[in-house]
N, C-alpha and C positions, 0 to 999 in steps of 0.2 A: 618790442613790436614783432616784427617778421622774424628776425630772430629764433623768441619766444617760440612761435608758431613751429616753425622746423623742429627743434628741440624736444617737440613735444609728439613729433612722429616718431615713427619705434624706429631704430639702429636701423635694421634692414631694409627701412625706405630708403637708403642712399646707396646702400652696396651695389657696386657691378651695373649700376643704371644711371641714367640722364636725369637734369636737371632739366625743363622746360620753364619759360616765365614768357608768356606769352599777350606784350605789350610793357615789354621790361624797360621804358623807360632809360634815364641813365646807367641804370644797373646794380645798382643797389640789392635788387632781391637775389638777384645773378652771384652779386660775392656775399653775401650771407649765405648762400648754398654752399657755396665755393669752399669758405671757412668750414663751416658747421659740417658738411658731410664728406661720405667717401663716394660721390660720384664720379663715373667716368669724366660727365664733360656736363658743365653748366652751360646754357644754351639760351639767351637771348633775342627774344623777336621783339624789333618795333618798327614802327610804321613811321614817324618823325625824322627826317634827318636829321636834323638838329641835335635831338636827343640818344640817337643812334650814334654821333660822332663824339657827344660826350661821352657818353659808355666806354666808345673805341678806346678812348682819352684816357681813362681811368683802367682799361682795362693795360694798357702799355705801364703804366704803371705799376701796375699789380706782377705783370713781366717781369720787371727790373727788378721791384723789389720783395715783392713778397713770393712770387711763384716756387725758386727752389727750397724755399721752408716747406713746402707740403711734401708728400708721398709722392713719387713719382708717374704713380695710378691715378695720382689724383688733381692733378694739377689745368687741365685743360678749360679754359674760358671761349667762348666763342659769340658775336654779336654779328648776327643779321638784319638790316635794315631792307625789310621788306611787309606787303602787306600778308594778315596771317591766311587772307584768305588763298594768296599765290603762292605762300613757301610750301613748297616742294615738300618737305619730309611731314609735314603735320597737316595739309588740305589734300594732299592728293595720293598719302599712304600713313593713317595715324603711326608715330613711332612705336612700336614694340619693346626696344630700348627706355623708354619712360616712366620714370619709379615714381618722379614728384613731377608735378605740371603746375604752375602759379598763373591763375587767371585775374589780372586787377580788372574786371570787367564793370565796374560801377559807370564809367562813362560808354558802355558797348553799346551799339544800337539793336534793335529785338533779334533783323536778320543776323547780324553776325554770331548773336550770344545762342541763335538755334542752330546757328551751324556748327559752331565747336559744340553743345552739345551732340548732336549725331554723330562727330567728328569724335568723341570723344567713347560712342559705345564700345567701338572693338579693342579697346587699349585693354592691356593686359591684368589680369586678378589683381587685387595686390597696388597697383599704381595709385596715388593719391596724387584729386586733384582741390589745390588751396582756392577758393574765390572770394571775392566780395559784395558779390550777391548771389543767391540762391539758384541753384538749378532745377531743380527737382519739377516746377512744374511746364520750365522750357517744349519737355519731351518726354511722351507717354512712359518711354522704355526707361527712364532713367531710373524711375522707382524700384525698379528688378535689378537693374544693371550697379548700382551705386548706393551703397549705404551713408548717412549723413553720421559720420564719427565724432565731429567738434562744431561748434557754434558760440564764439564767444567775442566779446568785444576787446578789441586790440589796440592798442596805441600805436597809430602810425603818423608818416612825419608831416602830414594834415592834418590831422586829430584822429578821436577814435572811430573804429570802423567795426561792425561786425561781420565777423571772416565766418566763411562757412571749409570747413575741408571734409571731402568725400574719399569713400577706399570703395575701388570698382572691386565687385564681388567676383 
């Protein structure tokens, strides 16, 4: 599934950059980043406490037992329960630090999924973002801004989904 997805971005999308999953849920997409590449810091946003507190939960775990197996560059997990419209580093200053962004946006409402897209023009060349529904015709500019590099159907752990992942030009 998501896995697959990452695996399938080239090496250099994780170097020296952030992981973003934004509506990360219990965090799942969070440690398949986390394993799979050399980001600085995989970065966790959800809106749920509930689900924010499982992440916390698994992320203490991931602490204890798995953290000092990695790279010491590479080890940093972090989970914010917040709305994405309030967090600070991605509504009120797109991150520049952001090599991959994972949008599970299939349940987003129209406002929000226009707002990350505008939110999402000034990220940097090079950044790729994963979703599960289409942006493209969100936002005039996206067509300029964002090439559509993959579109395929993916096994994920609801069933299959088609992921669309974009690489801002």
């Amino acid at each position: 599934g998501f896995w697959d997805l990452l695996r399938g971005l080239p090496t250099t999308a994780a170097a020296d950059g952030y992981f973003y999953d934004l509506g990360s849920g219990s965090g799942r997409a969070v440690f398949c980043a986390r394993f799979w590449g050399d980001y600085q810091e995989c970065i966790g946003v959800e809106l749920l406490p509930n689900l924010h507190q499982l992440a916390v939960s698994v992320a203490s775990l991931y602490k204890f037992q798995y953290q000092h197996k990695l790279h010491p560059d590479c080890q940093k997990v972090k989970f914010v329960c917040s709305d994405l419209l309030q967090y600070e580093p991605w509504f009120r200053h797109p991150p520049t630090d952001a090599v991959t962004i994972y949008i599970p946006n299939l349940l987003f409402d129209v406002t929000l999924t226009h707002q990350i897209a505008i939110q999402a023009l000034p990220l940097s060349s090079g950044t790729h973002l994963i979703c599960l529904k289409p942006f493209t015709n969100i936002v005039p500019e996206w067509k300029d801004a964002f090439a559509l590099i993959q579109q395929k159907l993916v096994p994920m752990s609801w069933g299959e989904s088609t992921v669309y992942v974009y690489r801002k030009q």
